[in-house]
N, C-alpha and C positions, 0 to 999 in steps of 0.2 A: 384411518390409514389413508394415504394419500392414492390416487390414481396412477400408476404408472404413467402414462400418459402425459407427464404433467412438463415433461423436455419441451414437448412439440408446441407449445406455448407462449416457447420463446421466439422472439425473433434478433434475428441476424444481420449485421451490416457488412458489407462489402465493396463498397460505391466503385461505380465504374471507375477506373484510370486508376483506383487508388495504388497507393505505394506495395511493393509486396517483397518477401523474404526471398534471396534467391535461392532458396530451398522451397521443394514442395512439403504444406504441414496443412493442419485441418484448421490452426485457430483464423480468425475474425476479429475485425477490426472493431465491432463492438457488441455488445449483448441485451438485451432488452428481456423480462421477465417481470410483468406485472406493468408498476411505475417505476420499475428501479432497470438503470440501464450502467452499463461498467464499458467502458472506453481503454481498449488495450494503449501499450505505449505508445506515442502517436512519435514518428520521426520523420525528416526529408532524406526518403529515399525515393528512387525511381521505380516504375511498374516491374522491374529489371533486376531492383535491389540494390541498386546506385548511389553514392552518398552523393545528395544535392550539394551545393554551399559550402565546402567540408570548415570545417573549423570556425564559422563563424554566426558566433551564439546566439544575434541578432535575425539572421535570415532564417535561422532553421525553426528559432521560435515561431517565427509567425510563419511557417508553416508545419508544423508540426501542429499547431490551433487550425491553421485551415484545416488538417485532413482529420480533425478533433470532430469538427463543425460537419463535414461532410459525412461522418459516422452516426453521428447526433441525426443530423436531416433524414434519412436513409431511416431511420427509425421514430418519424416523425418527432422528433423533438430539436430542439436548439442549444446557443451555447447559455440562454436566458436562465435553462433548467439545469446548467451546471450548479452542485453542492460541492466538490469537493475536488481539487487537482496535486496529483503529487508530479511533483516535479523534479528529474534529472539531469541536471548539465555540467558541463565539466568546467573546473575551474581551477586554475594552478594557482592563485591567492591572489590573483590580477583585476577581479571581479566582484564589486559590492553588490551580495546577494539580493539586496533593495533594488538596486539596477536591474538585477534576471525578472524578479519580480513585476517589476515597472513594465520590462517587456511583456511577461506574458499577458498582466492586467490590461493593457495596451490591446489586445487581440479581443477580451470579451466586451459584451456592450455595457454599456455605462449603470445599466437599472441590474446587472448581474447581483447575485449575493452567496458569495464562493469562500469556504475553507481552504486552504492550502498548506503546503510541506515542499520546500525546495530543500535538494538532497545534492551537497555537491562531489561529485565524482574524478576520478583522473585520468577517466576514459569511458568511451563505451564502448557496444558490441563491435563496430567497422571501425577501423580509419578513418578520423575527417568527421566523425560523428559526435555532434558536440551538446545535444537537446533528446529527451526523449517524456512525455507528456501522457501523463492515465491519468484515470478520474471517475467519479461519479455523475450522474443525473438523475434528475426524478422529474417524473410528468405525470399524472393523473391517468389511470388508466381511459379516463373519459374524453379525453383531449385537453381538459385545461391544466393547467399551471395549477402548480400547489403553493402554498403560501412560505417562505422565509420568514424567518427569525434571527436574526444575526444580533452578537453581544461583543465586545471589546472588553479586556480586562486591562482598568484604569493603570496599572503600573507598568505593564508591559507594553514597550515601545510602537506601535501603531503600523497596519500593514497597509504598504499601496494600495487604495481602492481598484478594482470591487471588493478585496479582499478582507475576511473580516477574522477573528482570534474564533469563532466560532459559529457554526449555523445550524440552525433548527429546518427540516422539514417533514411534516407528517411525525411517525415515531421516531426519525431518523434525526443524531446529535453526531454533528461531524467535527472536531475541536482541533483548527489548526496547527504544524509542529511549533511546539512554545520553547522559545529561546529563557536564558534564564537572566533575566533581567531583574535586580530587586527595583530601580527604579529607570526612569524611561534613557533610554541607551548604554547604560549602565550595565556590564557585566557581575554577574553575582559571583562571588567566588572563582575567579578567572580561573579555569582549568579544573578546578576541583568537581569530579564528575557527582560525589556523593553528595554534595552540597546543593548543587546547582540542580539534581532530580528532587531533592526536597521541594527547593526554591518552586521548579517548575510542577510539580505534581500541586502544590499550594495554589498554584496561575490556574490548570486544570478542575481542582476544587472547584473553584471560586467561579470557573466559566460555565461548569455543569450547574451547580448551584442557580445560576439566573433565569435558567431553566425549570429547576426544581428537580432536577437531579443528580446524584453521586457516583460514588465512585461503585456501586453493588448495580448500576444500569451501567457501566460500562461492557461492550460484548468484545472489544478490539483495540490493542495498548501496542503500538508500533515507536520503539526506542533505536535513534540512530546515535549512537555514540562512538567519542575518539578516541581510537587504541589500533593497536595492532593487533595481535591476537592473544587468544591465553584466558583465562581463567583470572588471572591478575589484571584484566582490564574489564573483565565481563562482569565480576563477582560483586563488587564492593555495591557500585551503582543498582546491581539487577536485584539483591537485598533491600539496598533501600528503597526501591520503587515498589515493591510488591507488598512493604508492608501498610501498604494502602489500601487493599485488596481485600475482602474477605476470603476463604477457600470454599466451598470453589468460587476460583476467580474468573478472571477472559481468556479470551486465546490473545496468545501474545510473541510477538518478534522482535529479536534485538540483532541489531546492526552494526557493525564497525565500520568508521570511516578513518581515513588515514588522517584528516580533518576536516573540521568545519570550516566554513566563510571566514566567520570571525574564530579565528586562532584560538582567544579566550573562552569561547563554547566548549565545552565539553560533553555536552548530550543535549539536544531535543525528542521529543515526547508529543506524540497527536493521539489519540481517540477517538474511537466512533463510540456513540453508548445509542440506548433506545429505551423508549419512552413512552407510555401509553399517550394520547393526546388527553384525556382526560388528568395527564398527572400521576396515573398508577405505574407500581412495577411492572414489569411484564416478567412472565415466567419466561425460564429457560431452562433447555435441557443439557448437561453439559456430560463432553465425552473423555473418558480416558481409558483406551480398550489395556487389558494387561499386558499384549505383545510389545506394546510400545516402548521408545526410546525414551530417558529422563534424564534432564541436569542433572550436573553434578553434586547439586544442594536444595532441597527443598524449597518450591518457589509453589506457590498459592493456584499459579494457571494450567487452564486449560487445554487439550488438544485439540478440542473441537467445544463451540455454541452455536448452540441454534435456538432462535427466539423471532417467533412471527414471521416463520419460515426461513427468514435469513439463516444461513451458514455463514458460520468465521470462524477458519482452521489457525492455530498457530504456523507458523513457520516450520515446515518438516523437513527434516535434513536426516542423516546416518550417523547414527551414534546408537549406543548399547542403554542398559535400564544403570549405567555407573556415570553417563556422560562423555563415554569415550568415543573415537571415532571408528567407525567400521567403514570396511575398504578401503583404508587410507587413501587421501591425496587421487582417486580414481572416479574422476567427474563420469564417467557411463556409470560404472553400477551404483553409485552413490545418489542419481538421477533418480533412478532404478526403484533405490527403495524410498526414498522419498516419498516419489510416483503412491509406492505400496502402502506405503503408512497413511496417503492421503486416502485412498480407498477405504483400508480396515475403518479411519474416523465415520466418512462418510455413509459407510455401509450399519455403522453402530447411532451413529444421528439418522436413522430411515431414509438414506438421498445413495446417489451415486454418481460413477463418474457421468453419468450425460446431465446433472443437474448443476454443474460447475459452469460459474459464467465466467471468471477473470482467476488468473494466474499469477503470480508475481513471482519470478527467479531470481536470487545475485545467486551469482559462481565464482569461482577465484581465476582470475583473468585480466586480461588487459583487452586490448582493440584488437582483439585475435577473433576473426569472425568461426573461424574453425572450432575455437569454442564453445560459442554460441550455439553454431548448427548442430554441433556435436548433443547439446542437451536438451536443444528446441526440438531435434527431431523425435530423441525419445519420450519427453514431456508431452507429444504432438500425439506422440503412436497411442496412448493411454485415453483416446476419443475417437467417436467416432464423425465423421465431417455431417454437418458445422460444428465445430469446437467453439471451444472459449474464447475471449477475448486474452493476450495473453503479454508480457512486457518481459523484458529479460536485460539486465544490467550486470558488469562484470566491477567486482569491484578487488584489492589485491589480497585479502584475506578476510577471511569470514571469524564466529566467537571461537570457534573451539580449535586448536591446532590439526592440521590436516584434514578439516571439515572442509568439503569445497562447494557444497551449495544447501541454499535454504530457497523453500517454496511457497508462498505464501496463495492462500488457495480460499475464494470465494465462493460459495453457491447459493442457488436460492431455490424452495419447491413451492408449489402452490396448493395450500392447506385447504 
């Protein structure tokens, strides 16, 4: 059993001057716990809450990475020890997601060897806000650097350096979001979402593989796909992806976008898996308490994994054991039970809320910052200060009709 004690372990970034919500909340701009450090969403705002730059995707980049860099430093580490960055920015179809990319790559140093996910959106939380940046890092709890492993998958069209279709460090397999390309710029089945998760779950295959792992070491399956809402845009796809899966499977979140970059994408697909360095499985314990909420069709995942202390909760949102939604359309109490549900996991995996390092919210919203504060603050209340590291993106509908947020919830204890 683990030490109670084992929160006060981690540490916490806050760097002087940094940007801050103009709401008072307990989360942190990054989290540090072991060698694994989690980087809330990094934006250009003012100490004030101000949108720097507004609308211009180039400035806010590279500052949304400086104040990445300055969270990093604060917890001794760099942008060197970045593995993994998911990326937000908005894009009305004017914008070759290779270009977003080029910028952000643009920001880390050259010997970097980084995973990524750009995710594009049609607004954020403010006005004028056009970039929003989280991520992973890993350092040696002894001060040095841990070693990378990075693979490219031969068919699949090649990412801006430093970025690579996948990276190895320590146990930890972070596997870029995979566009579905059967051959290099090539879209595979333009639009057809069932097709093209085949296509891309085969890219994933094939990159855990070089590894020496599958799809039974996966702990974390994050699908962004294009639809509006409904059960008719979520079903078809979210079947075929899972039967890759053994039961029990990972915790897993699926996403609507109104679309992708490229028009002809119909879903992208990243992964985290883990891996003994030796090559072995690693055990995990996986959770799914009875009180809980369930799709509407039997899907192989989990609500919670934990393996080598890592936690990785699916996306928890409100909905009943049929799939339905409860409290319709009502982002506080919907927040609410979220919040609840991420508890009961937590508390059925041995951890709780002060062992949560990073956050992840969409809600159904536009550039409404009233929205935001509205969920951030209750999301906020469920810790005690220093909180988590924490990101919050609005996007205009979520899978389930009158579902209006999903939470996606990291922790970590020390075993």
């Amino acid at each position: 059993m683990r030490s109670r004690d084992s929160s006060l372990k981690k540490q916490y970034a806050w760097p002087e001057g940094a940007w801050n919500w103009p709401i008072k909340v307990c989360h942190k701009h990054a989290v540090r716990c072991g060698e694994m450090i989690w980087v809330g969403g990094q934006v250009d705002l003012t100490p004030e809450g101000h949108v720097n730059n507004p609308t211009d995707v180039q400035a806010q980049t590279t500052r949304a990475m400086y104040h990445f860099s300055r969270a990093l430093e604060a917890l001794d580490c760099d942008l060197e020890d970045v593995v993994w960055l998911l990326c937000f920015y908005v894009n009305d179809g004017s914008m070759d997601e290779r270009d977003f990319l080029a910028m952000v790559g643009a920001c880390l140093p050259g010997n970097a060897r980084v995973a990524v996910n750009a995710v594009p959106v049609p607004a954020l939380a403010y006005p004028g806000l056009a970039v929003e940046i989280e991520g992973y890092a890993i350092r040696g709890t002894d001060g040095h650097r841990t070693k990378k492993f990075v693979v490219d998958h031969a068919e699949s069209e090649s990412l801006p350096k430093p970025f690579y279709q996948a990276v190895r460090s320590g146990k930890m397999i972070f596997v870029s979001g995979q566009y579905p390309y059967a051959e290099k710029a090539t879209v595979s089945a333009p639009g057809n979402s069932v097709s093209q998760t085949y296509q891309v779950m085969a890219q994933i295959e094939q990159l855990l593989g070089q590894f020496g792992a599958g799809f039974d070491d996966v702990v974390k399956i994050n699908r962004w796909y294009a639809g509006n809402v409904g059960i008719e845009d979520f079903e078809p796809a979210a079947l075929a992806c899972a039967s890759f899966f053994p039961d029990p499977g990972p915790a897993a979140t699926g996403i609507p976008l109104p679309v992708h970059a490229d028009p002809e994408v119909a879903i992208k697909i990243s992964v985290v898996a883990m891996l003994a360095e030796d090559g072995q499985h690693l055990p995990r314990t996986h959770s799914w308490p009875e009180s809980l909420w369930d799709w509407h069709t039997h899907l192989p995942y989990q609500h919670g994994v934990k393996c080598a202390g890592m936690i990785f909760l699916g996306g928890q949102v409100s909905l009943n054991q049929q799939g339905q939604s409860t409290h319709p359309d009502d982002l506080s109490t919907q927040t609410h039970q979220a919040m609840i549900h991420i508890g009961t996991i937590l508390n059925d995996l041995g951890a709780d809320y002060s062992d949560v390092c990073k956050i992840l919210a969409v809600y159904c919203a536009s550039d409404d910052a009233q929205k935001l504060h509205e969920n951030l603050s209750i999301r906020s209340s469920y810790f005690t200060e220093p909180g988590p590291a924490s990101t919050g993106v609005p996007l205009p509908a979520l899978a389930y009709d009158s579902m209006v947020i999903e939470i996606d919830t990291f922790a970590m204890v020390i075993e």
